[in-house]
N, C-alpha and C positions, 0 to 999 in steps of 0.2 A: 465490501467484505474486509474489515480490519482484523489482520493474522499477528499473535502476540500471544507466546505464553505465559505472560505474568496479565493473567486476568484479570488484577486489579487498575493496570494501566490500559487497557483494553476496555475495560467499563468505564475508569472514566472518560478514556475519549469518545464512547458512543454514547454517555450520556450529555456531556457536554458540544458534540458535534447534535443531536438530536432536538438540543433544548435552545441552542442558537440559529439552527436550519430544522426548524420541525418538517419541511419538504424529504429530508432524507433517513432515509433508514439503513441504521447501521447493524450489518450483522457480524458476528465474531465467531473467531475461530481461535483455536487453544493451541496448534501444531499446522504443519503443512499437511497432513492427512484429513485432517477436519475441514481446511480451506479446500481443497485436493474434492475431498467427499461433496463439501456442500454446492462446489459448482458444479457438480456430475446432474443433483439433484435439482438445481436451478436452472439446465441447460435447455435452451426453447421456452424458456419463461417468461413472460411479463415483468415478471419482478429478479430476473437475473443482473447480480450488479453491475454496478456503471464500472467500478473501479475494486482492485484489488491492493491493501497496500499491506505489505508482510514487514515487519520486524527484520533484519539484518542474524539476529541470532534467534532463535526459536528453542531450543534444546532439540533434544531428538537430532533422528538420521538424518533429516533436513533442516539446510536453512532456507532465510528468507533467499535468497540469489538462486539457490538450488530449485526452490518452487515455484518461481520465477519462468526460469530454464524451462523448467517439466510442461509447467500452462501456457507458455508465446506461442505454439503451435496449433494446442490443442482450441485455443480462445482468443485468436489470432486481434481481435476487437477489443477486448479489453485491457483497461487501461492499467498498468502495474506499475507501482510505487512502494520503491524497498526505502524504509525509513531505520534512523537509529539513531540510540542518545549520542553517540560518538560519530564524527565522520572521519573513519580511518579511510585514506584514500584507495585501499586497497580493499575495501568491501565499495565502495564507488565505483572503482572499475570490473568489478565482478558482479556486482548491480547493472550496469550499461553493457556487460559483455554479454549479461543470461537475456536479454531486452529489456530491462527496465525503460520506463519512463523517464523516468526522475529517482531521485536520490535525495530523500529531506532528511536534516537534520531535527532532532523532536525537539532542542532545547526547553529550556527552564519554564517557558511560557505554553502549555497544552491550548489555551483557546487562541494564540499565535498559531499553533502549529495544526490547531483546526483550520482554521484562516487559510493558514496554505495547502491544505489540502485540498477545501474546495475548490481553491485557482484551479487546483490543477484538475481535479475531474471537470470541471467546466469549465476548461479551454479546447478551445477548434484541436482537431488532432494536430495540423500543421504547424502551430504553434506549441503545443506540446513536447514536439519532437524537437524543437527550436531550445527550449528549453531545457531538456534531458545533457542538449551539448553545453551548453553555457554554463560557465562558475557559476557555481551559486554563494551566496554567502553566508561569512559563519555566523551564527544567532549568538 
C-alpha cells in the first residue's frame, strides 16, 4: 500500500513498481485516512499488504510518521516504510520513533527507488530490523 498525496507520483510508482515486478500489486492511498480505511477493509485477507510505505508529508491532520504510530499496534506484522524526497534527520527520527522500518530517501531515480523497496519488503524480518538501525545512504 503506497500512501502519497501527490497522486501523480504515487501512479507513477505503481505503475512502474507493477511493470518491472508484475508479481506485485500496488495499491494507493491519497491521505492517511484512505490508507487508515483500506487496511480495516483488507484485514483477514488474502490479498492484505505485505508492506505499508507512506510519504513523510501527506497534507491533512496526518502524516506519514503519525500513521505510522496509529497502525504498529494495530498491524503489528506489517512492514512500514516512511519515505521522502528530503531526508531531514528529524522526520528519520520521528519515522524510527512511531516504528518505522526503514526510512528511504525517493531521489531522482523512481525505478532506483523501486529497487529499494522491494529489498526491503522482501527481506527476512531480522534483517529488516538490522537495517532500519543502519545509516543509510544519500542517493
Amino acid at each position: 500500500l503506497y500512501v502519497d498525496d501527490d497522486l501523480t507520483i504515487a501512479r507513477l510508482v505503481k505503475r512502474i513498481f507493477e511493470s518491472k515486478y508484475p508479481t506485485f500489486e500496488i495499491l494507493v492511498a491519497a491521505s492517511a485516512a484512505d490508507a487508515t480505511d483500506q487496511l480495516h477493509h483488507l484485514a483477514g485477507q488474502h490479498n492484505f499488504p505485505k508492506a505499508l510505505v507512506t510519504d513523510v508529508r501527506l497534507g491533512g491532520t496526518k502524516d506519514g510518521p503519525a500513521l505510522v504510530e496509529d497502525l504498529r499496534h494495530e498491524f503489528p506484522k506489517l512492514r512500514m516504510i516512511v519515505v521522502s524526497s528530503i531526508r531531514d534527520p528529524k522526520d528519520v527520527l520521528r519515522a524510527r520513533t512511531a516504528g518505522a522500518h526503514a526510512f528511504v530517501e525517493k531521489g531522482l531515480s523512481i525505478p532506483g527507488f523501486v529497487n529499494e523497496l522491494v529489498d526491503l519488503i522482501q527481506s527476512p524480518t531480522e534483517i529488516l530490523g538490522r537495517m532500519a538501525d543502519a545509516p543509510q545512504p544519500h542517493q
